[in-house]
Every structure is written in structure tokens, then in C-alpha cells.
C-alpha positions as CSV (number, residue, x, y, z in Angstrom):
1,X,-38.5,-16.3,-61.3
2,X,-35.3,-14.7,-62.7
3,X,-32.3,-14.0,-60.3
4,X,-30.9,-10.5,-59.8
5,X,-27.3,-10.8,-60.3
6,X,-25.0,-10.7,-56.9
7,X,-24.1,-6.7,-57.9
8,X,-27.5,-5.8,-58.6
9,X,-28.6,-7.3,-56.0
10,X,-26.3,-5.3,-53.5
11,X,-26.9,-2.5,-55.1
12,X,-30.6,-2.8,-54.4
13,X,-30.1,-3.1,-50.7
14,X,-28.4,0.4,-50.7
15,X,-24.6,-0.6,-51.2
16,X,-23.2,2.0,-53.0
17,X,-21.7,0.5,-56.8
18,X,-18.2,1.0,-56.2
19,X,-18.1,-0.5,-52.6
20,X,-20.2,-3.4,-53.8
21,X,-17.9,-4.4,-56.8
22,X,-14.8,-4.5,-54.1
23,X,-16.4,-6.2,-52.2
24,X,-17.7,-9.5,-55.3
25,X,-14.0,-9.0,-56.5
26,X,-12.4,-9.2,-53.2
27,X,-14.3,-12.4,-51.8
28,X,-13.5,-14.1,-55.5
29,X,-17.3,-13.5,-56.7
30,X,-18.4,-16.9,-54.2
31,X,-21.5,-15.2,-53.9
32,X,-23.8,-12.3,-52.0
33,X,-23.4,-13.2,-48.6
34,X,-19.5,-13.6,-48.8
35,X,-19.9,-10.0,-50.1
36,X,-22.4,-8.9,-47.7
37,X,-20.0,-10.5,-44.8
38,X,-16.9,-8.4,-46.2
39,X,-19.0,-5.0,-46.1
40,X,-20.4,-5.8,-42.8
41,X,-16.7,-6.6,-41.3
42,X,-14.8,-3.5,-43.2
43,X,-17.8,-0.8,-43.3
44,X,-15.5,1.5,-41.3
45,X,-12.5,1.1,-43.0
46,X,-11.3,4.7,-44.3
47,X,-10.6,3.1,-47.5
48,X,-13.6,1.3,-48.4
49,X,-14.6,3.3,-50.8
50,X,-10.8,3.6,-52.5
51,X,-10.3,1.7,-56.3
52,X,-8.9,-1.7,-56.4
53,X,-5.5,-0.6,-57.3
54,X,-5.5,-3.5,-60.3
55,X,-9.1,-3.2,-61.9
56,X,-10.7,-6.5,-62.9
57,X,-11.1,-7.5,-66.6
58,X,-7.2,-7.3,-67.1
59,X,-6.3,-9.9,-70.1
60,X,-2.4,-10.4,-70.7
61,X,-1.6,-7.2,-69.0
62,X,-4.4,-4.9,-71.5
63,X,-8.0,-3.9,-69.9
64,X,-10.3,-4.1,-71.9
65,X,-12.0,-1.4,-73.5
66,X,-16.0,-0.7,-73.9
67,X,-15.9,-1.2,-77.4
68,X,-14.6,-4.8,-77.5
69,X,-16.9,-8.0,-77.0
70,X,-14.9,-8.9,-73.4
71,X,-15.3,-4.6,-71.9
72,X,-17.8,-3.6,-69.4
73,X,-20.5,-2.3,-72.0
74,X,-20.0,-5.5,-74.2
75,X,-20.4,-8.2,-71.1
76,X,-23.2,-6.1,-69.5
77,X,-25.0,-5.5,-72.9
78,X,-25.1,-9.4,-73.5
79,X,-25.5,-10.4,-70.5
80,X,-28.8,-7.9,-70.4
81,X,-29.9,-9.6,-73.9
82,X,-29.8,-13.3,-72.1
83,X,-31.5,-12.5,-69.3
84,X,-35.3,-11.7,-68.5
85,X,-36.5,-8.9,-67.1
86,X,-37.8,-9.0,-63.5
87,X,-41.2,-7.4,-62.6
88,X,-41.5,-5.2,-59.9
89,X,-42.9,-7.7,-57.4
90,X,-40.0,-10.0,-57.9
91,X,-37.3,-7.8,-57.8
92,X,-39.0,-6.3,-53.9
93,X,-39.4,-9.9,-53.3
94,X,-35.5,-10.4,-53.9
95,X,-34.9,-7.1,-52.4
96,X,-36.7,-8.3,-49.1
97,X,-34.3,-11.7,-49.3
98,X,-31.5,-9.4,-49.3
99,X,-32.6,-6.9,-46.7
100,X,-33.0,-10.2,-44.1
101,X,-29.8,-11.8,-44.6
102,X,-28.4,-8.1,-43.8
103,X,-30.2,-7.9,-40.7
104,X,-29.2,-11.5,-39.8
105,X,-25.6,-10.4,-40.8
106,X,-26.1,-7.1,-38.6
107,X,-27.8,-9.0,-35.6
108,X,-24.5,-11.5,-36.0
109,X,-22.2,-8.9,-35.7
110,X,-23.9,-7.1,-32.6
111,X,-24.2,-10.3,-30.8
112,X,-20.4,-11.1,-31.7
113,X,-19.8,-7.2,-30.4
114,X,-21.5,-7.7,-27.9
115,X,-19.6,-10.9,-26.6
116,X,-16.4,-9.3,-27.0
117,X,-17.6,-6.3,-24.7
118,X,-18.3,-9.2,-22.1
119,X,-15.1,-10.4,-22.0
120,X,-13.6,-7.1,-22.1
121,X,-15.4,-6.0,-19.0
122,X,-14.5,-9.4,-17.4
123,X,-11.0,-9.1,-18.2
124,X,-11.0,-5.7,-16.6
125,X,-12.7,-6.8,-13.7
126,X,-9.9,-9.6,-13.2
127,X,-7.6,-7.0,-13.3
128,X,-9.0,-4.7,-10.6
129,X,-9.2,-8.2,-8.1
130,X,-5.8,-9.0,-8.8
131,X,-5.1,-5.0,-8.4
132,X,-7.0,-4.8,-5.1
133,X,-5.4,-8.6,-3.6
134,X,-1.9,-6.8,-4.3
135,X,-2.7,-3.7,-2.5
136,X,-4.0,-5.6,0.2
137,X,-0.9,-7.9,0.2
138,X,1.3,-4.4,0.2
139,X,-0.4,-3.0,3.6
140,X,-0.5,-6.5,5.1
141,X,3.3,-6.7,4.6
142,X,4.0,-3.1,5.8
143,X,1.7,-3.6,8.9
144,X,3.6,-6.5,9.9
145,X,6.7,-4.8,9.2
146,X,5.6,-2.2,11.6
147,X,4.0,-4.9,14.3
148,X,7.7,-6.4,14.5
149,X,9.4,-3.1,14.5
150,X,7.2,-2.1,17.8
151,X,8.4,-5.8,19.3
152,X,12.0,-4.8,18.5
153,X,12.1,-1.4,19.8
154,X,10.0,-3.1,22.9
155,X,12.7,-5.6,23.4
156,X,15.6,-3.2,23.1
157,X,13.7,-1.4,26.3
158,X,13.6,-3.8,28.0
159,X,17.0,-5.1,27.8
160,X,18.0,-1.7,28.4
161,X,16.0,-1.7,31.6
162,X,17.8,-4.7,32.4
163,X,21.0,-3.4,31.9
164,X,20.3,-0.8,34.3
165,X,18.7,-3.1,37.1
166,X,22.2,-5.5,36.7
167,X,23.9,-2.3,37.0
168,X,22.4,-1.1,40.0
169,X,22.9,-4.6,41.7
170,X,26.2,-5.0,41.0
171,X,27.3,-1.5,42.2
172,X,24.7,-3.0,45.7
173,X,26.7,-5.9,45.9
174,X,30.3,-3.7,45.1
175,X,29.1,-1.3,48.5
176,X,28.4,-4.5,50.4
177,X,31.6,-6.2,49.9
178,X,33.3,-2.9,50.4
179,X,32.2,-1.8,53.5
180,X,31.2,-5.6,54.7
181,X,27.4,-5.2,55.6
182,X,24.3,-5.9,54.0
183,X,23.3,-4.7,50.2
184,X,22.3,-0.6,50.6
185,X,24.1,-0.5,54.4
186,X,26.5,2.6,55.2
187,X,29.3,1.8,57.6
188,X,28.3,3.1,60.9
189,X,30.8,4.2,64.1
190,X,30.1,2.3,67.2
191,X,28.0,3.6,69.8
192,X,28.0,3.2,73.1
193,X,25.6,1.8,75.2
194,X,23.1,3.9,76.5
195,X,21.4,3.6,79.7
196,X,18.6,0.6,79.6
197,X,14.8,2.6,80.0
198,X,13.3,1.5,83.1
199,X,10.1,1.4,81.4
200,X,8.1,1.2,78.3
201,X,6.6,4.6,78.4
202,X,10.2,6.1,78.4
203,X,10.8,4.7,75.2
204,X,10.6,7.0,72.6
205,X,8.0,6.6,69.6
206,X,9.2,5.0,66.7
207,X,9.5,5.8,63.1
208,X,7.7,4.7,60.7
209,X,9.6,2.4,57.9
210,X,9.0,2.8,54.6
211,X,9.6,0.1,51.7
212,X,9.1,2.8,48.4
213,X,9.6,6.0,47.6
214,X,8.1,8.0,45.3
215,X,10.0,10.3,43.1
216,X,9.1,13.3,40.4
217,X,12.0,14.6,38.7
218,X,11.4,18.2,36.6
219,X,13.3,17.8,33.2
220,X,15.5,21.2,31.8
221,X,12.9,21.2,29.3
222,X,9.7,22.2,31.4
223,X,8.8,18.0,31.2
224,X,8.6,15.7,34.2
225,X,9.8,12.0,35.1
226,X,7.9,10.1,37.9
227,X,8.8,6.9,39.1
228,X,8.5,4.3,42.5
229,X,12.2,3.0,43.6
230,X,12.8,1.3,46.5
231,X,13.7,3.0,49.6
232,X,16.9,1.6,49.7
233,X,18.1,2.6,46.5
234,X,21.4,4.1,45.7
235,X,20.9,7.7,44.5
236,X,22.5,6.6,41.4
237,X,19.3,5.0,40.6
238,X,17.3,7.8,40.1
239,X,20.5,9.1,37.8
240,X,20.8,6.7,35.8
241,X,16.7,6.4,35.2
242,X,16.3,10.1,34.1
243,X,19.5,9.4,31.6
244,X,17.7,6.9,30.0
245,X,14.0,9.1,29.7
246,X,15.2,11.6,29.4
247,X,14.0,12.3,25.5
248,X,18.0,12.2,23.6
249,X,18.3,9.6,20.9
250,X,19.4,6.4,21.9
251,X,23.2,5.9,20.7
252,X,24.0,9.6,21.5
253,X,26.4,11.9,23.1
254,X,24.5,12.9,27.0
255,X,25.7,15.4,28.9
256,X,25.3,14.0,32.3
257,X,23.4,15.8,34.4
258,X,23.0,16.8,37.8
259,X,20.1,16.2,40.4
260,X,18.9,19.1,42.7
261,X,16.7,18.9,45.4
262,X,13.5,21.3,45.6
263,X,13.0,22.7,49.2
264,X,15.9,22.6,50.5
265,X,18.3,23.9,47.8
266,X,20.5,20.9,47.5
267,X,23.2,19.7,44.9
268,X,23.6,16.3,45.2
269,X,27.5,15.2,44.9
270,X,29.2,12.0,43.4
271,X,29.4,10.6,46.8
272,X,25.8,11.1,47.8
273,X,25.3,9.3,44.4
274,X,26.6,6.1,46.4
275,X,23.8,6.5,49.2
276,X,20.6,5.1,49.5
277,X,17.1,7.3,49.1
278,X,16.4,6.8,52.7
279,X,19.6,7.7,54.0
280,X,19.3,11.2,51.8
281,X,15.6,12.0,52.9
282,X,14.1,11.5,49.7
283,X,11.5,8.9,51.8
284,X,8.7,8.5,50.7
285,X,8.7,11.6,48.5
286,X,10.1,13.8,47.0
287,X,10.6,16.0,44.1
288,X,13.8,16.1,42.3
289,X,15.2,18.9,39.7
290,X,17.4,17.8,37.0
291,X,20.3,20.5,35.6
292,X,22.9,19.8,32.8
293,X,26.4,19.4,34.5
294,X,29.1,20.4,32.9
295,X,31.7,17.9,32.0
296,X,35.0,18.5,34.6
């Protein structure tokens, strides 16, 4: 059974001339399927269909014409004298050949399309994890950050609340060695004795101690400060509490303030600042009014 040549042959399966020509000189004429592989891979090229800028058939720098034995018309004419004629059946029977190696050559290059989408979706999938373990990484980081900020700012309060407690027990133990008595004491004159009761029931009732105080200061600001001190506090206490709660940002400028008693109208004075809660009837409650003072 006679063979259709390779371009006859791709020209059968639909290739169009010119592409099919390329595509033989291109691959070096090894054959059909190196042909049929080069118009599979560059189908979509926008210059498929372009010229060969050098045409084939050149010999010592002079292409051929039709007219000599080596141009187009002369090789196809004697090549078409040398070779049989194939009958209908064999050239669909050669046709079909062709038409199965293309759609082996097609299936090829969807599977090989189809692998490369694979690993395109995997590579982008690998991004997106590495993209989402960063972000996590990011608010993992930040949340610590803001876990040891809360820490710090809780230590700085409570040093500061130190401060203040060490303060108020060394101004307690400045009164005591000033005045010589116990820590929260006020010097008191002597009294005479008074004539011994001759019996229980004279003795009057007695009053009623009490350890704590409780004590609600009202801010300038509409606000209020409650707090439990010990009865035998310093009034300074109570001060120097409301200075530090008092809502201004810590590092600056106070005013310092004054304290005002409720009911009865009462300024409280440096001096009383130096007495204790029980001495000033602030036992075992009491409610407290804070005013800017201005600076003397």
C-alpha cells in the first residue's frame, strides 16, 4: 500500500498547507509526528501562520524557480510520476492513522495541561498556609505584646501602691517619734484624776471601737472614689489615694486638691492632714468632697 507523503498527509487531517510546511521544515522533515508535536505545542502562536522568513529550496543563495528540474513544480511533478496513486480506501485508512496519533498527541497534551494546573493549584495552596501560619504568627506576637504590657502597667500599680503605703508609714513612724507615743497617737494634756465610781452602774456606757472606716470621695468631675482605710489613718491617706485615682496621666502636672466634708461644711487644713480618721470623725463613714486648691 503506497504512503502519503508527511505534507499530504497533514494536509489530509485538516492542517492548513502553509502551517504544515513550517512545521516539516522546522522539525528538519524527521517525520509526521515531529510535525504534528510542533503544531500541537505552537497552535496558538500569533505567528503560526507567518512565512519562513528564508523559504526552503535555496541553492547557493538563488531559489529556485518552477521552471527548473530542482523548483517546486519540477520536484512535485516527478515525484507525482514515481509514485502510485492511492485509492480511496487507503488514503481514509492513512487518514484514520493520522487522525489517532492527533488525538493521542491532543490527549498528551491535556493530560500534561492538566498536571501543570495541579501543581499550580498546589503551589497556591502552599502559599495561602504559609500566608495564614504568618498571620497567625503576627496576632500571636501582638497578643503577647499586649499580655506583657497589661503585666507592666499592673506592676507599675502596684509599686505605686507601695510607694504610697511606705509613705504613709514613714510619715506614722515621723508622728510617733515626734510626739513620743505610739504610731497614729496625738499628744494629749494630762488629766486629772477623777473621782473613783462607787459602782458599776455609774459608769457610763462605752463606745463602740471601730478598726475601718469606710470612705466615698465625690471627684470635681461628677465621678466617685470609694475605699476602706484603717481607722487610724492619717488624713493624708485619703489625700494622697484620690491623687493617685484620680483619672490625670501618670507623669503629670496635679493640682493638689483639697478635701471637704459633706454635712457639716468642713475644709480640712494641712494640720488636720496629720490626724487620724478617727480623731476627725470620719469613723466608720463618711463621705468626702474633693475641690481643686489653688497653689499658695
Amino acid at each position: 500500500m503506497a504512503e502519503l507523503t508527511a505534507l499530504e498527509s497533514l494536509i489530509e487531517m485538516g492542517f492548513p498547507r502553509g502551517r504544515a510546511e513550517k512545521a516539516l521544515a522546522l522539525t528538519g522533515n524527521q517525520g509526521i509526528e515531529a510535525a504534528m508535536d510542533w503544531l500541537m505545542e505552537h497552535e496558538d502562536d500569533p505567528d503560526v501562520d507567518e512565512p519562513l522568513p528564508t523559504p526552503l529550496g535555496h541553492v547557493l543563495g538563488r531559489e529556485p524557480t518552477s521552471s527548473e528540474p530542482g523548483g517546486p513544480e519540477g520536484t512535485s511533478s516527478n515525484a507525482g510520476e514515481g509514485k502510485p496513486v492511492l485509492s480511496e480506501e487507503e488514503r481514509q485508512e492513512q487518514t484514520k492513522r493520522m487522525l489517532e496519533l492527533v488525538a493521542q498527541k491532543q490527549r498528551e497534551r491535556e493530560e500534561r495541561e492538566e498536571r501543570e494546573a495541579l501543581e499550580r493549584e498546589r503551589q497556591r495552596r502552599k502559599q495561602g498556609q504559609e500566608l495564614s501560619a504568618a498571620r497567625q504568627r503576627l496576632q500571636e506576637d501582638e497578643m503577647r505584646r499586649a499580655a506583657e504590657e497589661r503585666r507592666r502597667e499592673k506592676a507599675e500599680e502596684l509599686a505605686a501602691r507601695q510607694r504610697v503605703r511606705e509613705k504613709i508609714e514613714r510619715d506614722k513612724a515621723e508622728r510617733a517619734k515626734k510626739y513620743g507615743g505610739s504610731v497614729g497617737s496625738q499628744p494629749s494634756p494630762p488629766t486629772e484624776p477623777g473621782p473613783v465610781p462607787s459602782s458599776p452602774s455609774q459608769e457610763p456606757p462605752t463606745k463602740r471601737e471601730y478598726d475601718q472606716c469606710r470612705i466615698q470621695v465625690r471627684l470635681p468631675d461628677g465621678t466617685s472614689l470609694t475605699q476602706t482605710f484603717r481607722a487610724r489613718e492619717q488624713l493624708a491617706a485619703v489625700r494622697l489615694y484620690v491623687e493617685l485615682h484620680r483619672g490625670e496621666e501618670p507623669g503629670g502636672d496635679q493640682d493638689p486638691v483639697q478635701l471637704l466634708s459633706g454635712f457639716p461644711r468642713r475644709a480640712f487644713s494641712e494640720a488636720d492632714m496629720e490626724r487620724p480618721l478617727q480623731e476627725l470623725g470620719l469613723v466608720p463613714s463618711a463621705v468626702l468632697i474633693v475641690a481643686k486648691k489653688c497653689p499658695s
